[in-house]
Residue frames relative to the residue before (quaternion, step in Angstrom):
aa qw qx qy qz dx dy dz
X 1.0000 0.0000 0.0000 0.0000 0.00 0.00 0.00
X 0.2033 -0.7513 0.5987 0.1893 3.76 -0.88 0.86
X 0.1064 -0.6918 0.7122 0.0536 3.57 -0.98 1.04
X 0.1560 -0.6426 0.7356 -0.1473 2.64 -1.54 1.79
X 0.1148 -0.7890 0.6035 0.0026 3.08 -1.40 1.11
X 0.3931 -0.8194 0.3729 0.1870 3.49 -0.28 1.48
X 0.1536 0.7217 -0.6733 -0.0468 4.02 -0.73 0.00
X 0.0643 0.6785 -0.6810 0.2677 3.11 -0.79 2.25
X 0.4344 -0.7038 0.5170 0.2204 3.51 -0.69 0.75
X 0.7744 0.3557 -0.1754 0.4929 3.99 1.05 -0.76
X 0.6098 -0.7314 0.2846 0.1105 2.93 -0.06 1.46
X 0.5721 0.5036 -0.2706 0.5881 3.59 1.62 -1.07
X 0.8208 0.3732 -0.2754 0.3333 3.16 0.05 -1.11
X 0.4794 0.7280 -0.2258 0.4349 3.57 1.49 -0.54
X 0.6723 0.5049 -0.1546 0.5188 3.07 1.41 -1.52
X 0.6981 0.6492 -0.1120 0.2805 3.37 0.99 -0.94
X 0.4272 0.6012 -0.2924 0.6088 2.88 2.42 -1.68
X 0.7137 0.4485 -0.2435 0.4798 3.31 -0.26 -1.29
X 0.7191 0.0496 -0.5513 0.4202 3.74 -0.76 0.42
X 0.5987 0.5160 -0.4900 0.3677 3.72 0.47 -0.43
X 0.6667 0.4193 -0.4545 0.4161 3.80 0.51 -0.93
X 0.7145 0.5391 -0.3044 0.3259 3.47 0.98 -0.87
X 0.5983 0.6297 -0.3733 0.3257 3.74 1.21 -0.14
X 0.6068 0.4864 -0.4218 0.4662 3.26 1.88 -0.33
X 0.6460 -0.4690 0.5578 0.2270 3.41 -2.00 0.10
X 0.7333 0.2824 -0.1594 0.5975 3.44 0.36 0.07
X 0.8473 0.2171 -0.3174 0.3663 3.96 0.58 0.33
X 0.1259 0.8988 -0.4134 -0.0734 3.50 -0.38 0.13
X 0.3638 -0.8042 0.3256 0.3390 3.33 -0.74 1.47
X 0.4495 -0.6618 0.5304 0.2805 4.23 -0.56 0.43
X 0.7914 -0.0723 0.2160 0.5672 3.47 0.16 -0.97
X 0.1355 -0.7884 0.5928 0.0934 3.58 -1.74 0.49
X 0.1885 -0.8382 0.5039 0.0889 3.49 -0.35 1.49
X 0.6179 -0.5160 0.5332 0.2601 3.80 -1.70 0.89
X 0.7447 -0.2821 0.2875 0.5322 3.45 0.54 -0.60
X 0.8982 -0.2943 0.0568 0.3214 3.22 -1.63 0.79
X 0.6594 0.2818 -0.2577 0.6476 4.04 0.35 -1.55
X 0.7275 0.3399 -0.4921 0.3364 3.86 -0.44 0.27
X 0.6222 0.6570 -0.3363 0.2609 3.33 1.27 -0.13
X 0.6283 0.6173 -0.0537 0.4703 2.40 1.78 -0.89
X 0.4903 0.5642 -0.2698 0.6071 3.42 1.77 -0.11
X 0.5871 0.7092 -0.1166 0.3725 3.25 1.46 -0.92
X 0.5753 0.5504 -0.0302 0.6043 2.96 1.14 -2.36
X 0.6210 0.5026 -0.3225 0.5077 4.00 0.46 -1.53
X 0.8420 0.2656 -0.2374 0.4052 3.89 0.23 -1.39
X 0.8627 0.2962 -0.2451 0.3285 3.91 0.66 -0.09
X 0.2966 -0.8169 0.4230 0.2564 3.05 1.85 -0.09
X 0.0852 0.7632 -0.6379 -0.0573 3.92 0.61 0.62
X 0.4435 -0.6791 0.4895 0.3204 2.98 -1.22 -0.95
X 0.6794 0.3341 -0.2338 0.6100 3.09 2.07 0.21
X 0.0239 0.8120 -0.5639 -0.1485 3.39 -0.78 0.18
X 0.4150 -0.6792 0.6046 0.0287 3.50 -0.52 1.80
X 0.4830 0.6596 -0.5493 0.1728 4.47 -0.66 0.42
X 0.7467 -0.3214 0.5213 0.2598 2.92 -2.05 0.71
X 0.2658 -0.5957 0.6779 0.3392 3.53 -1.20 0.28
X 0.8636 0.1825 -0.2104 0.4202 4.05 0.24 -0.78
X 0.3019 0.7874 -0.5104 0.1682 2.95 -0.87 1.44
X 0.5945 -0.5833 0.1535 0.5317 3.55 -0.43 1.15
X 0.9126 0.0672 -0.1291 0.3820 3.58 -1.79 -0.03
X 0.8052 -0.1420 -0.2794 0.5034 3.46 0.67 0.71
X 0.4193 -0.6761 0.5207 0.3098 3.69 -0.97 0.95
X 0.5413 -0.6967 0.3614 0.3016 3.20 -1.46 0.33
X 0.5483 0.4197 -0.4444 0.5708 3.69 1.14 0.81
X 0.5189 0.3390 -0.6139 0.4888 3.52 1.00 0.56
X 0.5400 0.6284 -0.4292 0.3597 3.38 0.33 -0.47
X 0.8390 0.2198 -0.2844 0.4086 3.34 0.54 -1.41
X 0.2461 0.7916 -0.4104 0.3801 3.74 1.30 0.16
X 0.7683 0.2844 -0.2455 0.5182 3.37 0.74 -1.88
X 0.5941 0.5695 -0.4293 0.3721 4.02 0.85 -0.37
X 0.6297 0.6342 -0.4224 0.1511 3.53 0.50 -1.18
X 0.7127 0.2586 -0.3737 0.5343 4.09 0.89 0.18
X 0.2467 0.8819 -0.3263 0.2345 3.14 1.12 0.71
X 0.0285 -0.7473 0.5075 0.4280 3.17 1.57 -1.67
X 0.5594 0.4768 -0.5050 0.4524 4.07 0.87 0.39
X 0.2716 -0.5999 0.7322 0.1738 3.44 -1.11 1.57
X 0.2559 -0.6592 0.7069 0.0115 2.28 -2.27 0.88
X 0.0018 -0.7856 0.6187 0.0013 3.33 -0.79 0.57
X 0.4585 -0.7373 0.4950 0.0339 3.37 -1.17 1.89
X 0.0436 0.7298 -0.6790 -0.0661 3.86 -0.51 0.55
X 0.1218 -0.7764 0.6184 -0.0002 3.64 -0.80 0.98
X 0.0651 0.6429 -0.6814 -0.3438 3.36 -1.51 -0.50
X 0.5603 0.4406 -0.5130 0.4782 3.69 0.54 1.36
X 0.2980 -0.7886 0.5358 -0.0467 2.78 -1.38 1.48
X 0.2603 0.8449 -0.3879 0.2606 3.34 1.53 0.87
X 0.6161 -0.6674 0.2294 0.3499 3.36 -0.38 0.89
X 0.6170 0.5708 -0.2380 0.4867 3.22 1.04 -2.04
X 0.7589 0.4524 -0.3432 0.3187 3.28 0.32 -0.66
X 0.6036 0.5996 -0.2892 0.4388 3.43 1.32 -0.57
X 0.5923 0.5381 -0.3105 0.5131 3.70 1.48 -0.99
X 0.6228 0.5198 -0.3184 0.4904 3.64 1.03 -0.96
X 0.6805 0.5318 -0.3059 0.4007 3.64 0.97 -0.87
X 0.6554 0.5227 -0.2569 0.4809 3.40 1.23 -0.83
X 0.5271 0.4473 -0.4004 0.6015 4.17 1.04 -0.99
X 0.7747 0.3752 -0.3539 0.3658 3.88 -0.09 -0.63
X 0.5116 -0.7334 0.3393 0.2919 3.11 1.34 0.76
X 0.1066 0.8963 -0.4299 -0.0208 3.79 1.12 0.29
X 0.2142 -0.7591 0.4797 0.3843 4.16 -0.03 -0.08
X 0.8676 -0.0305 -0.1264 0.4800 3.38 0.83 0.19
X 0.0487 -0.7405 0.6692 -0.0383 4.40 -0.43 0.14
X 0.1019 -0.7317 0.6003 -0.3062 2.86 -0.64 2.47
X 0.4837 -0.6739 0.5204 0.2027 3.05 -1.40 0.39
X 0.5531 -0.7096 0.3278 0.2884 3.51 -0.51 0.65
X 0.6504 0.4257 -0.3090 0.5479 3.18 1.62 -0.39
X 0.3502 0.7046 -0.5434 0.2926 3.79 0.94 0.71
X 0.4850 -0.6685 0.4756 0.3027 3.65 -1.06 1.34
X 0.7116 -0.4923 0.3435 0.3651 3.34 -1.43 0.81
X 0.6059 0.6047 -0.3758 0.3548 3.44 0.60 -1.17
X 0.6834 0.4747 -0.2556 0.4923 3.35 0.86 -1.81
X 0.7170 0.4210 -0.3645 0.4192 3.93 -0.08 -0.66
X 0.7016 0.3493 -0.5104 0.3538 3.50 0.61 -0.62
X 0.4779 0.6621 -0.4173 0.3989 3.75 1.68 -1.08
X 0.6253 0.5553 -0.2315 0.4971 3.82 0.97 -0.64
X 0.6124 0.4862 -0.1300 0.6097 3.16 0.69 -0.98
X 0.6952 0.1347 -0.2521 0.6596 3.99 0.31 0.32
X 0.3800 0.7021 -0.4422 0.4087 3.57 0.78 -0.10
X 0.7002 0.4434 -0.0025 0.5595 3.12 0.27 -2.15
X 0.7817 0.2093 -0.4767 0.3435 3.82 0.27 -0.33
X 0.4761 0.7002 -0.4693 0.2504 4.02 1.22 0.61
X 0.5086 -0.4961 0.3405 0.6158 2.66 2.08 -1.08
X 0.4532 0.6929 -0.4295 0.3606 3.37 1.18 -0.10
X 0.1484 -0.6818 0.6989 0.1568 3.55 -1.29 0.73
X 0.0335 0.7260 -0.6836 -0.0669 3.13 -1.40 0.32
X 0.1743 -0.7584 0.6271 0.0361 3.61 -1.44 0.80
X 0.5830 -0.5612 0.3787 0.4492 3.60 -0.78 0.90
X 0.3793 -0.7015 0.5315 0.2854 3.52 -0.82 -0.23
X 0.6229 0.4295 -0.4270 0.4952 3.62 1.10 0.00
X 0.6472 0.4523 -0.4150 0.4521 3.71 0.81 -0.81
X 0.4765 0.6192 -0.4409 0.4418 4.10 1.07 -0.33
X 0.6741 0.5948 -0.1869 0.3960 3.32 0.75 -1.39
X 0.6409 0.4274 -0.2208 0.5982 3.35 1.07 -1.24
X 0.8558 0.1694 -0.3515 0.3396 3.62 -0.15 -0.55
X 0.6513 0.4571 -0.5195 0.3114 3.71 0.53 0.58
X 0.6537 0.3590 -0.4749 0.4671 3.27 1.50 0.53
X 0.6842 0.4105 -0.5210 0.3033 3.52 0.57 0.78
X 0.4712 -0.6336 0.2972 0.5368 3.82 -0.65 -0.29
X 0.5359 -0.6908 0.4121 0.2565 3.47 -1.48 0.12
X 0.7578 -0.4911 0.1047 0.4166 2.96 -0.76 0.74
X 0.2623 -0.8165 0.4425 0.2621 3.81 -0.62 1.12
X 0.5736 0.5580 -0.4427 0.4044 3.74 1.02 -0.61
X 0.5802 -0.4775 0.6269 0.2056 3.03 -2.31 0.53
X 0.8274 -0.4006 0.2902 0.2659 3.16 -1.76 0.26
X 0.6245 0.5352 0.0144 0.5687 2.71 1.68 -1.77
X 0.6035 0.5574 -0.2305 0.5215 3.79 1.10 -0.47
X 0.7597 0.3649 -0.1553 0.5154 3.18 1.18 -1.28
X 0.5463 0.6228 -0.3272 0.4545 3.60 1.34 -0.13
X 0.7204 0.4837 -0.1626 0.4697 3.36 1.30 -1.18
X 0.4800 0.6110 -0.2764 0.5656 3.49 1.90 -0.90
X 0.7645 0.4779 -0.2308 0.3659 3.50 0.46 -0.87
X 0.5056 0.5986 -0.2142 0.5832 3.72 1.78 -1.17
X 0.7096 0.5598 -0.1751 0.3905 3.74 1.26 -0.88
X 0.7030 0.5542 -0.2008 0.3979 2.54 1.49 -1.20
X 0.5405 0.5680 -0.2933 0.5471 3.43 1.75 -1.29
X 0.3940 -0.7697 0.3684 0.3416 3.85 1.32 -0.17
X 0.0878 -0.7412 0.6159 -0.2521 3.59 1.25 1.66
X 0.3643 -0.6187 0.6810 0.1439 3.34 -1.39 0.66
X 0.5819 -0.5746 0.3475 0.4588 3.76 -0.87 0.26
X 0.5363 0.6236 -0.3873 0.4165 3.41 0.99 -0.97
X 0.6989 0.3979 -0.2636 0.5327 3.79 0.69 -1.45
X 0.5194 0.5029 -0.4829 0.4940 4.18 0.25 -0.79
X 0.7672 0.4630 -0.2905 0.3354 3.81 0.41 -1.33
X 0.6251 0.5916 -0.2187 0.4598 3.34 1.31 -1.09
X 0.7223 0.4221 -0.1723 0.5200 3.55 1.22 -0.78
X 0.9117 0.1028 -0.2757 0.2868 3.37 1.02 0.03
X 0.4748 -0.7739 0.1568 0.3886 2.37 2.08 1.24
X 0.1264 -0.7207 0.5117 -0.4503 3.34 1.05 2.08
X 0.2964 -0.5206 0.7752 0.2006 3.22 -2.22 0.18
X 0.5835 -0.4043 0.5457 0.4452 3.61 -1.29 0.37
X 0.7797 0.4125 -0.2919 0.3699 3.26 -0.02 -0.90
X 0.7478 0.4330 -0.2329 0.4463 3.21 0.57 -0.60
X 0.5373 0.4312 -0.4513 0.5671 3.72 1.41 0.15
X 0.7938 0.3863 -0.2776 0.3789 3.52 0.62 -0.84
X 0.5493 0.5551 -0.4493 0.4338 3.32 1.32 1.02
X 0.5655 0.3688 -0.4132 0.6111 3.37 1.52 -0.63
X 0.4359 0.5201 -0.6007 0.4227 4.21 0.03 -0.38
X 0.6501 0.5968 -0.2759 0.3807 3.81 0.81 -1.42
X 0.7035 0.5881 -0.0638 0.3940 3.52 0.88 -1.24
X 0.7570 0.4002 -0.1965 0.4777 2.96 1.28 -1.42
X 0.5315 0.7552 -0.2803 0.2619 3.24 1.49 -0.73
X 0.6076 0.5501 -0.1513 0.5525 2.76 1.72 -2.56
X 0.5235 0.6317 -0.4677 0.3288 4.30 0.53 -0.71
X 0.9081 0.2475 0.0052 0.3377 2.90 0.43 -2.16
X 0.7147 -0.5765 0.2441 0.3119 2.96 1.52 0.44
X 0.5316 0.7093 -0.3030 0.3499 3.35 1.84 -0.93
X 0.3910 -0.6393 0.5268 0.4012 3.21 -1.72 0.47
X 0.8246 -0.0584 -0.0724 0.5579 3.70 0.58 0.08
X 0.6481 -0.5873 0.3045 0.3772 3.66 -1.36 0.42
X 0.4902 0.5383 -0.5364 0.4269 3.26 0.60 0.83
X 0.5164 0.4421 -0.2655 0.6837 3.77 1.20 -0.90
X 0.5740 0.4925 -0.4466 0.4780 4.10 0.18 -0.24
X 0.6416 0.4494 -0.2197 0.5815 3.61 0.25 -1.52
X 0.6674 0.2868 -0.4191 0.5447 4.34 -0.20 -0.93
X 0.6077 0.5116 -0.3884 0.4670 3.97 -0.17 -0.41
X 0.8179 0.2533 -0.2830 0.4322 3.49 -0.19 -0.95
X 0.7223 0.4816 -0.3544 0.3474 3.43 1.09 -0.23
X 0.3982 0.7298 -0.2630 0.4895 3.12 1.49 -0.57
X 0.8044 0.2631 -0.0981 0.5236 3.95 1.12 -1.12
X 0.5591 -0.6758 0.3536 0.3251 3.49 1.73 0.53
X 0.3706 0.7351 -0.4892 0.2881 3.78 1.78 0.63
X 0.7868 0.4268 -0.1637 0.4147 3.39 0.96 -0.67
């Protein structure tokens, strides 16, 4: 029996995984999680062997999630309805077994879903398509750390204070990230990088 534990943030569609995963003979869902830090409380109490999740969802996304799984031996497999690049490059480093669209027919996800427990990976083929014709993400770790502190709308003074930075030196990467992405200031920086799933 594969046990698969779902982390979906919408409640309908959650409800739905589960009677369909549950109609086959060979899978059953264990437990269903609101969003990322409960999954993981989840993952801790049933030990599935799949984990089925949303990529956005509140207090932990679902590539942080799979991030914290990937030496895990639990495969994950990503069902989106965003086809944003950044997110797809993150999905691959986290070593994902598979990154689906949400509008994939039942048949195909569960075929996927035993797929992933031979070892097989699989990746949509339109979201493939999209990210080798766009570019990948240009910021650093440290770019994207400072993008993110921006986004929550830190001031430089606070970004500095938090990562124990000089003014000057935050307000030179802020400088950097801008000139990368092209933005007219780090607010337009922060809508960009999110917009491509960098942050």
């Amino acid at each position: 029996m594969i046990k698969v534990v779902i982390a979906e943030d919408q409640g309908v569609l959650s409800s739905a995984l589960t009677t369909i995963l549950n109609l086959e003979d060979d899978i059953e869902v264990v437990a269903t999680a609101k969003d990322g830090v409960e999954a993981v409380k989840l993952i801790k109490q049933y030990q599935p062997d799949i984990v089925l999740t949303d990529i956005e969802m509140p207090n932990k996304s679902g590539l942080e999630l799979a991030d914290e799984l990937k030496d895990s031996g639990i495969k994950v497999i990503i069902l989106t309805t965003f086809a944003r690049n950044g997110y797809f490059e993150q999905a691959v480093k986290a070593n994902v077994s598979g990154y689906l669209l949400k509008d994939t027919p039942s048949d195909e996800l569960t075929a996927h879903i035993r797929s992933a427990m031979a070892g097989k990976i699989f990746y949509e083929p339109t979201l493939i398509t999209g990210y080798m014709s766009h570019q990948k993400n240009p910021l650093s770790q440290k770019e994207q750390e400072i993008l993110r502190l921006i986004a929550q709308g830190d001031t430089s003074k606070e970004i500095s204070g938090k990562l124990y930075l000089s003014n000057g030196t935050i307000r030179n990467y802020i400088s950097e990230i801008i000139s990368k992405l092209e933005a007219k200031n780090r607010i337009e920086a922060a809508t960009i990088a999110k917009q491509n799933g960098w942050l």
